[in-house]
Biopython code that builds the backbone (N, CA, C, O; Angstrom):
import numpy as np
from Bio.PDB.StructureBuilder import StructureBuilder

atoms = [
    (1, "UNK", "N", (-8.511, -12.996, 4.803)),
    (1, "UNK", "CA", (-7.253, -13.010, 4.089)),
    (1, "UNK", "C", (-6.094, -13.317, 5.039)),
    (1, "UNK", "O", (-5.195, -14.149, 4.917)),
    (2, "UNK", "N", (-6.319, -12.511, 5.932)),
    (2, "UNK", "CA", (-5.125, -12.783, 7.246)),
    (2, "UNK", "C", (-5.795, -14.013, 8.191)),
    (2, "UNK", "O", (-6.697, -13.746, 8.984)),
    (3, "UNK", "N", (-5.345, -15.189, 8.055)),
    (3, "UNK", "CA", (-5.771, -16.024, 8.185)),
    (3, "UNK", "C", (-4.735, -16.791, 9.560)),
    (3, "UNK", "O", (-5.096, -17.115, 10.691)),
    (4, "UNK", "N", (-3.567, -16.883, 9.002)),
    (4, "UNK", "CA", (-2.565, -17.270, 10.335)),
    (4, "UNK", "C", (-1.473, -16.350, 10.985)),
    (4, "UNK", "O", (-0.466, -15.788, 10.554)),
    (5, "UNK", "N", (-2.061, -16.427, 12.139)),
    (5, "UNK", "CA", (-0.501, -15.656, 12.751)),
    (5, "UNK", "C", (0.650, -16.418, 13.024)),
    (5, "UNK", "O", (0.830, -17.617, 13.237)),
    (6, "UNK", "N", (1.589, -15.163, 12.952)),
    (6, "UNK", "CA", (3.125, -15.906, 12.748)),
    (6, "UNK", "C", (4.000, -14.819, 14.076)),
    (6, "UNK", "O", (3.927, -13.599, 14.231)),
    (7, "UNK", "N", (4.848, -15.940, 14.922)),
    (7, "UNK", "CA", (5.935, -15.814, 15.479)),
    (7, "UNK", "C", (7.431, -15.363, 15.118)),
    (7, "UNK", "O", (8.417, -16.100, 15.141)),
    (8, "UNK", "N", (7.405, -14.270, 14.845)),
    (8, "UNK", "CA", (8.757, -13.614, 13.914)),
    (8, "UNK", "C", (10.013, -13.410, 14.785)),
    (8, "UNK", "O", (10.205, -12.328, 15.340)),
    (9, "UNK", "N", (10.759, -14.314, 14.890)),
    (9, "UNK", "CA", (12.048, -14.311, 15.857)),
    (9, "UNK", "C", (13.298, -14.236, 15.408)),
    (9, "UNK", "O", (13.476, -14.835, 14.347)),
    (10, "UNK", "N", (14.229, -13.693, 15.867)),
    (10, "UNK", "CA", (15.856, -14.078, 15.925)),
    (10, "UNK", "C", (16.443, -14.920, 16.857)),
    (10, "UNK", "O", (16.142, -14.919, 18.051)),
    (11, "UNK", "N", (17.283, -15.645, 16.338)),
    (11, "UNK", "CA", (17.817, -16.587, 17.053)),
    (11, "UNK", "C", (19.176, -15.968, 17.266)),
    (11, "UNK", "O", (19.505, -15.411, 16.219)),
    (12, "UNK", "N", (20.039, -15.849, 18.142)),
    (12, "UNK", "CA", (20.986, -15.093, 18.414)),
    (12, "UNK", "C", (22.205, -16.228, 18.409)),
    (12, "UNK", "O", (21.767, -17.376, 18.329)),
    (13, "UNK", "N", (23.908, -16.096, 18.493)),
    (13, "UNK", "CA", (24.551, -16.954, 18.641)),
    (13, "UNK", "C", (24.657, -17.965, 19.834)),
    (13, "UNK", "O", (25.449, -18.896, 19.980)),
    (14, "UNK", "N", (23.910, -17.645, 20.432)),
    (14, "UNK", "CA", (23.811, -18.120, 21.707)),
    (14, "UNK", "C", (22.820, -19.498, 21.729)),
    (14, "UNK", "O", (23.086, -20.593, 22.225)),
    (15, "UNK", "N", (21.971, -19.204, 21.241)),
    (15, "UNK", "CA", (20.891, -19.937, 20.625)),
    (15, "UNK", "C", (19.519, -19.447, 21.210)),
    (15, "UNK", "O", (18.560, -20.137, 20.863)),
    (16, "UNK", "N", (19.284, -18.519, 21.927)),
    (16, "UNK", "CA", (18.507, -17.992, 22.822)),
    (16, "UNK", "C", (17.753, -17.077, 21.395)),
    (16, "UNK", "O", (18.271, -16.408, 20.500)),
    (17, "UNK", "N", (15.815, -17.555, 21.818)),
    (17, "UNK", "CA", (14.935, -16.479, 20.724)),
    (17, "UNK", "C", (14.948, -15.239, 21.045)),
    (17, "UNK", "O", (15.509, -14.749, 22.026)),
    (18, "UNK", "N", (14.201, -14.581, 20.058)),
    (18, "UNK", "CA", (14.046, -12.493, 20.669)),
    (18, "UNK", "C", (12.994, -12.670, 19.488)),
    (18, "UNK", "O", (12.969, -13.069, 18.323)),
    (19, "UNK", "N", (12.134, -12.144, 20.458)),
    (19, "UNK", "CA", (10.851, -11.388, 19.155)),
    (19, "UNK", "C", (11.601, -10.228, 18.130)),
    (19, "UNK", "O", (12.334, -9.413, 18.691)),
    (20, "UNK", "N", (11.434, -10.134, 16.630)),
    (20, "UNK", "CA", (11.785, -9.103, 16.230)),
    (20, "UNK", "C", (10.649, -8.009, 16.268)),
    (20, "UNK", "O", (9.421, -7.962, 16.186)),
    (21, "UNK", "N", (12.256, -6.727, 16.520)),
    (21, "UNK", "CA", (11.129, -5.522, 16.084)),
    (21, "UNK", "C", (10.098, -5.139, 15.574)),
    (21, "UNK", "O", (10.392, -4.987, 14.388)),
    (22, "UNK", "N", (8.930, -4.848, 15.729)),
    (22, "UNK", "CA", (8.139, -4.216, 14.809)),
    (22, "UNK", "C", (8.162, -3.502, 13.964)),
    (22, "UNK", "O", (7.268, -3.390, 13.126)),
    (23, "UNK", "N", (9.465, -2.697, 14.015)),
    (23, "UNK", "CA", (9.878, -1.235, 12.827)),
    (23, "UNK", "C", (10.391, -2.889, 11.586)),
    (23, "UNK", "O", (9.813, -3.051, 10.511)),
    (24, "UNK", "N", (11.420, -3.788, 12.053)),
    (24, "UNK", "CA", (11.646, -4.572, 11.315)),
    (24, "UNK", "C", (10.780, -5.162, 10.253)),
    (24, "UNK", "O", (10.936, -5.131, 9.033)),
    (25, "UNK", "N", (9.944, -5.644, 10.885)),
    (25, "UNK", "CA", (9.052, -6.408, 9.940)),
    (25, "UNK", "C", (8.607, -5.679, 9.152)),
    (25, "UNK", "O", (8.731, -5.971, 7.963)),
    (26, "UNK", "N", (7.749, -4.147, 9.642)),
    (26, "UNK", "CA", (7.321, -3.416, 8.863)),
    (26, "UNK", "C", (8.566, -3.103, 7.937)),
    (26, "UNK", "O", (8.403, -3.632, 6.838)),
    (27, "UNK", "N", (9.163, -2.756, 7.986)),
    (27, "UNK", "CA", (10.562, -2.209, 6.475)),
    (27, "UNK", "C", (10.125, -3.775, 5.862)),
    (27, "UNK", "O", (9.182, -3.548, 5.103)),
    (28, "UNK", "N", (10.316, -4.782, 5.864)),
    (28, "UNK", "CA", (10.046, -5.750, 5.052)),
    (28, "UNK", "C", (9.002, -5.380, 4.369)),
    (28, "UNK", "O", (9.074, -4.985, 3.205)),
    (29, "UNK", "N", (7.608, -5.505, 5.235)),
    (29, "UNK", "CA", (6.262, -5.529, 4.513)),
    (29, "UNK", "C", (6.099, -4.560, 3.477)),
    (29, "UNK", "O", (5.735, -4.789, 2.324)),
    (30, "UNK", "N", (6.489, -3.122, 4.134)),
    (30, "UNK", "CA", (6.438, -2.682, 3.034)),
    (30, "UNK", "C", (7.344, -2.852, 1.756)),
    (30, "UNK", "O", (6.809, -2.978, 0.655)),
    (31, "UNK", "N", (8.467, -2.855, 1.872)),
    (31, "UNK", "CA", (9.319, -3.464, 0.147)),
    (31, "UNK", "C", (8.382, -4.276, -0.016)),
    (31, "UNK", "O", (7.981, -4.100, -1.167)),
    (32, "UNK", "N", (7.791, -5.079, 0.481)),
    (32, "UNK", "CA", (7.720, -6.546, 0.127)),
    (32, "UNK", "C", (6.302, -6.319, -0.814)),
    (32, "UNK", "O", (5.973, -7.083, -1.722)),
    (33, "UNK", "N", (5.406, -4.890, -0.323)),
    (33, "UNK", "CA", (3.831, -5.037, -0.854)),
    (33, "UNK", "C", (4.203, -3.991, -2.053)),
    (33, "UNK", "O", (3.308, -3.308, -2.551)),
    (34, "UNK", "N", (5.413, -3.900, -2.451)),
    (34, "UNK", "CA", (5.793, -3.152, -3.804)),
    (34, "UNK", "C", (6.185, -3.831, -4.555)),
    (34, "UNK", "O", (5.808, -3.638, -5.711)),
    (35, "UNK", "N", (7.176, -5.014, -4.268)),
    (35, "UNK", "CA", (8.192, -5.629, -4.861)),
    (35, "UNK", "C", (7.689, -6.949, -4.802)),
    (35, "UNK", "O", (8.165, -7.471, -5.810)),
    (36, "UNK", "N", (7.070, -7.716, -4.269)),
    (36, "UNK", "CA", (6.773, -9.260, -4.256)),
    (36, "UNK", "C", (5.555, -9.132, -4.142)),
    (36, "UNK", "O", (5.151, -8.518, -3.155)),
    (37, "UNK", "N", (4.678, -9.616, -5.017)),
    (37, "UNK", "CA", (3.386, -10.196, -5.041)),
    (37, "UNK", "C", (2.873, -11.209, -4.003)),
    (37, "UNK", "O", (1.954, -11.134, -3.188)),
    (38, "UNK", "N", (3.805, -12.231, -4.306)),
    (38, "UNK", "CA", (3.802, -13.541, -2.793)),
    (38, "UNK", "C", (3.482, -13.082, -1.464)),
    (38, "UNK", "O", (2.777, -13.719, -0.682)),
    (39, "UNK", "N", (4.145, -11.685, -1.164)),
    (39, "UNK", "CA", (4.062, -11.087, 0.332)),
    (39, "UNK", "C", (2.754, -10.339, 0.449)),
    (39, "UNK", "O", (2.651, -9.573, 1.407)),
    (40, "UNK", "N", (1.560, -10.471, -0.541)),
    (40, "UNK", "CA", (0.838, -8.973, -0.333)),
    (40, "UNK", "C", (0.232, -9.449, 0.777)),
    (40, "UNK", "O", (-0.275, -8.619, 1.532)),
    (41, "UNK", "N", (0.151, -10.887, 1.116)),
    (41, "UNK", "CA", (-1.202, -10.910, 2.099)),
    (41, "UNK", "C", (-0.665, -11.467, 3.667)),
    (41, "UNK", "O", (-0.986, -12.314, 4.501)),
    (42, "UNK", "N", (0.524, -10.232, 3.438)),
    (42, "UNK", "CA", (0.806, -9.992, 5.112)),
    (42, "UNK", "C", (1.087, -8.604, 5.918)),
    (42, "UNK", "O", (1.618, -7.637, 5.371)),
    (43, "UNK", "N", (0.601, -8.614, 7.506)),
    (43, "UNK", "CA", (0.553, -7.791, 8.197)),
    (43, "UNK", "C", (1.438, -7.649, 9.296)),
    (43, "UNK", "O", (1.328, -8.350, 10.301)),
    (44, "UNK", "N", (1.763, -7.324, 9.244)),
    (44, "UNK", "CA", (3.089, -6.647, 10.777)),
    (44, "UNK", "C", (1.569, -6.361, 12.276)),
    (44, "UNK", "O", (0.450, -5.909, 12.036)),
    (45, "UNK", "N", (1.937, -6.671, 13.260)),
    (45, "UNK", "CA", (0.996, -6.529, 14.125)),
    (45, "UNK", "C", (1.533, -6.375, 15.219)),
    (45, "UNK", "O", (0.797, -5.773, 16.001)),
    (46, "UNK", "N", (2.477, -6.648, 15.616)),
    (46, "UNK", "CA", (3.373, -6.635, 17.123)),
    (46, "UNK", "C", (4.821, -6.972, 16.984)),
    (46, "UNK", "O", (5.329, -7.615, 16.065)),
    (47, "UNK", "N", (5.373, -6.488, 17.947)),
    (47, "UNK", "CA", (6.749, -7.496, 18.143)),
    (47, "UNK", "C", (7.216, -8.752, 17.973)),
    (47, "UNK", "O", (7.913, -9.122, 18.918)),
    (48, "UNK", "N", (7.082, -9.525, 17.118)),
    (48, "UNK", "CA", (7.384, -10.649, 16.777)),
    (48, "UNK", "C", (6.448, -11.594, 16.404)),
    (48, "UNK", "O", (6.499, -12.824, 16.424)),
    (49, "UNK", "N", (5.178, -10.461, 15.898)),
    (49, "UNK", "CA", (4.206, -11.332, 15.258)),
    (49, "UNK", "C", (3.757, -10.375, 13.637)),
    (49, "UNK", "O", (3.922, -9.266, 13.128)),
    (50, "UNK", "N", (3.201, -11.515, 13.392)),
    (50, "UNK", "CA", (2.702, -10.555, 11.985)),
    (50, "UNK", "C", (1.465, -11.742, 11.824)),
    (50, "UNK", "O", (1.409, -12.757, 12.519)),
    (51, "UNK", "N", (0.543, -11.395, 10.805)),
    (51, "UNK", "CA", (-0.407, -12.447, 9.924)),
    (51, "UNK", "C", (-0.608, -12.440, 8.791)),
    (51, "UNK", "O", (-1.005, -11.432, 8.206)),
    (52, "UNK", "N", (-0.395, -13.493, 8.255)),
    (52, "UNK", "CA", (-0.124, -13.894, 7.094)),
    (52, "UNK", "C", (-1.260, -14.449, 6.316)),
    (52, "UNK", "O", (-2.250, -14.608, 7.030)),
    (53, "UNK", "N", (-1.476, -14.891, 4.727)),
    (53, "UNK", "CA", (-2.403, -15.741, 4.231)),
    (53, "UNK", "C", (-2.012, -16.537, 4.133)),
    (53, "UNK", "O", (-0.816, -16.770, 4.303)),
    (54, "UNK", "N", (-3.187, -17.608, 3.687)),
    (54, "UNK", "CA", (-2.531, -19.066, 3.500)),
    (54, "UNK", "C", (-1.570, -19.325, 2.323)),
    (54, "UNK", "O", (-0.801, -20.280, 2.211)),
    (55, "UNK", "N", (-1.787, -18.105, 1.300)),
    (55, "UNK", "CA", (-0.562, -18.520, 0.157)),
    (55, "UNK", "C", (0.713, -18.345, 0.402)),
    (55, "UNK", "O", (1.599, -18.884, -0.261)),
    (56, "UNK", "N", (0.893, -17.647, 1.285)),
    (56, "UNK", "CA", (2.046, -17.370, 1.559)),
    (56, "UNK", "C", (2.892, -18.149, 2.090)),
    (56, "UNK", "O", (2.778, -18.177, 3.315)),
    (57, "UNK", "N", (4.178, -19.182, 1.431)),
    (57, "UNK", "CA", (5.317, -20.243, 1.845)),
    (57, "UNK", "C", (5.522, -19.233, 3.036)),
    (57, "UNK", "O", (5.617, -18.012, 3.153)),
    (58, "UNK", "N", (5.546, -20.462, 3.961)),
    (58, "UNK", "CA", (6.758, -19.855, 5.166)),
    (58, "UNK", "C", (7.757, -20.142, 5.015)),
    (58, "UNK", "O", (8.407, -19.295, 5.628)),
    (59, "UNK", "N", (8.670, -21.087, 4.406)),
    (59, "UNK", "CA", (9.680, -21.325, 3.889)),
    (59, "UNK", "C", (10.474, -19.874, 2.944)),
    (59, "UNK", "O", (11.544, -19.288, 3.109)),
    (60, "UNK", "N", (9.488, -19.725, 2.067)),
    (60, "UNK", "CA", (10.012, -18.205, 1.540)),
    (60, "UNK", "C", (9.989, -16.964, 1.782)),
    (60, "UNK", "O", (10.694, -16.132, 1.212)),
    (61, "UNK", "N", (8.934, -16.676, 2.901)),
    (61, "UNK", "CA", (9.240, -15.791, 3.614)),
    (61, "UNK", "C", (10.190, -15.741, 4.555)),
    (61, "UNK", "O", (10.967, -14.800, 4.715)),
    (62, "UNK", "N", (10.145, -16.847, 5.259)),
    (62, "UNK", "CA", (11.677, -16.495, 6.322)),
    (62, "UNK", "C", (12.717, -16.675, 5.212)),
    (62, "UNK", "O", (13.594, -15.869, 5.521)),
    (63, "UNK", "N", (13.020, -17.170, 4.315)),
    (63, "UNK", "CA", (14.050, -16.620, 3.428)),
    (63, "UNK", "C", (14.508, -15.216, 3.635)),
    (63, "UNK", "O", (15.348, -14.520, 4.206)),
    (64, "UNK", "N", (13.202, -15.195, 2.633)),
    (64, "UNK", "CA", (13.367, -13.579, 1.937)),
    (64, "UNK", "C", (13.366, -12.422, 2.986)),
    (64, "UNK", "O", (13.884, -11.358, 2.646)),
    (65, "UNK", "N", (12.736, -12.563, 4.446)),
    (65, "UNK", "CA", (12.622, -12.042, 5.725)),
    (65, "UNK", "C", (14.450, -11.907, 6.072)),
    (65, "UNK", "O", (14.912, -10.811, 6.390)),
    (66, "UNK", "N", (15.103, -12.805, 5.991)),
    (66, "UNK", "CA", (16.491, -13.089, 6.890)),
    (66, "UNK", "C", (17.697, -12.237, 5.556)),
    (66, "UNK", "O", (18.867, -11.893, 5.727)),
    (67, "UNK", "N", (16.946, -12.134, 4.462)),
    (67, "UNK", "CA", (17.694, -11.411, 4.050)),
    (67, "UNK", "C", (18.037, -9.829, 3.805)),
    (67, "UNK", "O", (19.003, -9.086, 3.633)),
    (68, "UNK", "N", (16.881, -9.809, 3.882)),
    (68, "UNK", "CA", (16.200, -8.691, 4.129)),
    (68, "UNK", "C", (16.675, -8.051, 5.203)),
    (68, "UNK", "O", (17.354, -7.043, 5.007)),
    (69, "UNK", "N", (16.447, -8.450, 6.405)),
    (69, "UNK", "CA", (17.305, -8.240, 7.689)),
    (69, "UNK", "C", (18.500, -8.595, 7.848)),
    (69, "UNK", "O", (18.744, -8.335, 9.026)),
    (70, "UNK", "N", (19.708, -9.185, 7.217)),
    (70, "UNK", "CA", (20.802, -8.768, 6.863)),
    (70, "UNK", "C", (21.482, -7.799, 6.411)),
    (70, "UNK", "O", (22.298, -7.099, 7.010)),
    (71, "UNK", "N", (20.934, -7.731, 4.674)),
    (71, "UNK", "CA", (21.038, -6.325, 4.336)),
    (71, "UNK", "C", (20.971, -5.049, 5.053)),
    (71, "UNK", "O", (21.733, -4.082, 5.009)),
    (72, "UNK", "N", (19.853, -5.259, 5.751)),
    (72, "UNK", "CA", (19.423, -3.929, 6.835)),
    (72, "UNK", "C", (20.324, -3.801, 8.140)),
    (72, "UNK", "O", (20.339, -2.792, 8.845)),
    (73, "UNK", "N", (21.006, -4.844, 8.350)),
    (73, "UNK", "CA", (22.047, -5.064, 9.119)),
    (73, "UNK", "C", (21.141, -5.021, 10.705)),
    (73, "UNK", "O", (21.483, -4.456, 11.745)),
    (74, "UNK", "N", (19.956, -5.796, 10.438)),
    (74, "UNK", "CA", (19.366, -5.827, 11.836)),
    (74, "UNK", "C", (19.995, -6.929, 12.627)),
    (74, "UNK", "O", (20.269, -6.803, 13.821)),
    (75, "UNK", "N", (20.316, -8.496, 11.621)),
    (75, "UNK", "CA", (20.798, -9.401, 12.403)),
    (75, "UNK", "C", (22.336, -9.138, 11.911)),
    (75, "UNK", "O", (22.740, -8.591, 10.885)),
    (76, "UNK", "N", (23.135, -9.790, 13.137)),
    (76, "UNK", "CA", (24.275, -9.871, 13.084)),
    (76, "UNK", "C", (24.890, -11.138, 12.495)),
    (76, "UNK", "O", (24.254, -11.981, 11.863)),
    (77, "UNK", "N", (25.996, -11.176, 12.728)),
    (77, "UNK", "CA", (26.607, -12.719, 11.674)),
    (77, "UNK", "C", (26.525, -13.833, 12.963)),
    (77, "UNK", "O", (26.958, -13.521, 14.072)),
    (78, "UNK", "N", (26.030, -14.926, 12.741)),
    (78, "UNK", "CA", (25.763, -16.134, 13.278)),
    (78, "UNK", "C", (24.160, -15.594, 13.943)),
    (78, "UNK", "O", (23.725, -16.537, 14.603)),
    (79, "UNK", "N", (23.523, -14.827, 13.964)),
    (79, "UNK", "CA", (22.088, -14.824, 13.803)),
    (79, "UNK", "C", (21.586, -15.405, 12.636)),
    (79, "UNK", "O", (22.164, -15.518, 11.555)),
    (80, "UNK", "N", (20.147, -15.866, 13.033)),
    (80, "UNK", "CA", (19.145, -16.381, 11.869)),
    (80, "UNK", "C", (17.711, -15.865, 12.348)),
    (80, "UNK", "O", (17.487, -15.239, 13.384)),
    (81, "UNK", "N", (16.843, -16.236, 11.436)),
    (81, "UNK", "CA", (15.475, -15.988, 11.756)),
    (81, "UNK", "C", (14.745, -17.205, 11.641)),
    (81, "UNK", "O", (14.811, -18.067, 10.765)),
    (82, "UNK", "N", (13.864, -17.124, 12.916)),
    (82, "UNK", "CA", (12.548, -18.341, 12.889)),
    (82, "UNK", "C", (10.986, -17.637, 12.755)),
    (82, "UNK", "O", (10.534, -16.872, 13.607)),
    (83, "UNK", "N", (10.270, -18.041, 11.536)),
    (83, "UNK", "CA", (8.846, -17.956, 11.553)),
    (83, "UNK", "C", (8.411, -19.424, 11.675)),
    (83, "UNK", "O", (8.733, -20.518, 11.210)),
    (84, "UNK", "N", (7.442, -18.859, 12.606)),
    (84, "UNK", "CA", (6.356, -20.404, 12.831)),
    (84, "UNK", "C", (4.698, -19.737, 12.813)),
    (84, "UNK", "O", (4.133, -18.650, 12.935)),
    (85, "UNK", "N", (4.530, -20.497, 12.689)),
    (85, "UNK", "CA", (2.718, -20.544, 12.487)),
    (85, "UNK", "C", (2.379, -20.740, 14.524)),
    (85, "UNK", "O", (2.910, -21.612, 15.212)),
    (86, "UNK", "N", (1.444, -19.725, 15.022)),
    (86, "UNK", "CA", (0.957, -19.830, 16.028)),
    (86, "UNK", "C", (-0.804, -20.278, 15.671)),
    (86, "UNK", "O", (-1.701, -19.777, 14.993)),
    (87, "UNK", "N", (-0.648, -21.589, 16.621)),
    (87, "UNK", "CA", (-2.039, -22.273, 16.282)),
    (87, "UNK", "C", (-3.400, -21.490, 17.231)),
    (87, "UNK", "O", (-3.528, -21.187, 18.418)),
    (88, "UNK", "N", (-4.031, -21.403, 16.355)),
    (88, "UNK", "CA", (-5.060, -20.321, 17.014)),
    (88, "UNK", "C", (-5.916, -21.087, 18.532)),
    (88, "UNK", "O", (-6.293, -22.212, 18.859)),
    (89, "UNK", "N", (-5.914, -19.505, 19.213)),
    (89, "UNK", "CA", (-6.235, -19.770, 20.794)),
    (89, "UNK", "C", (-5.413, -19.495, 21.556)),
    (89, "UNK", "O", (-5.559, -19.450, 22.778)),
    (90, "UNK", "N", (-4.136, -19.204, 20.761)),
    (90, "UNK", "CA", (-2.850, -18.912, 21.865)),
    (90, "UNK", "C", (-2.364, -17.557, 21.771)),
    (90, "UNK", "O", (-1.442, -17.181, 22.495)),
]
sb = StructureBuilder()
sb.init_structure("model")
sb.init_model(0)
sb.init_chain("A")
sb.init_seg("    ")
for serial, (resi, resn, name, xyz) in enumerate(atoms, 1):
    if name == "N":
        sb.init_residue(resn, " ", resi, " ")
    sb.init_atom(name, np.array(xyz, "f"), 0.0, 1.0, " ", f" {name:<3s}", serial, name[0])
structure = sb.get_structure()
């Protein structure tokens, strides 16, 4: 089910990455495995990683991820978030 891992970052104003928190992601995952169906088939695993299924848009998760962490007031204003797919072996 957990099929790809993902690189969960903030991009700061600077333009410089930061792995996000782990407490972060997890507060997502969980709303997310109550409230969104789309998200069930992901895992929080480290600092700036999680794994995901293949149904899962990365497009709509870092959406719904960056807002999420707004609200929560983890990122600041002129922060954003980058998920990418890490190709396996690395």
């Amino acid at each position: 089910m957990f099929a790809r891992t993902l690189a969960v970052e903030y991009i700061d104003e600077a333009g410089a990455a930061h792995p996000c928190l782990l407490r972060w992601i997890d507060s997502f995952a969980m709303r997310n495995f109550t409230n969104d169906a789309v998200f069930d088939d992901t895992l929080p695993l480290a600092e700036g990683r999680m794994e995901a299924g293949f149904r899962v848009p990365l497009d709509k998760l870092e959406s719904a991820m960056q807002d999420w962490f707004r609200r929560k007031s983890y990122l600041k204003p002129g922060e954003h978030l980058r998920i990418a797919e890490i190709p396996r072996g690395r």
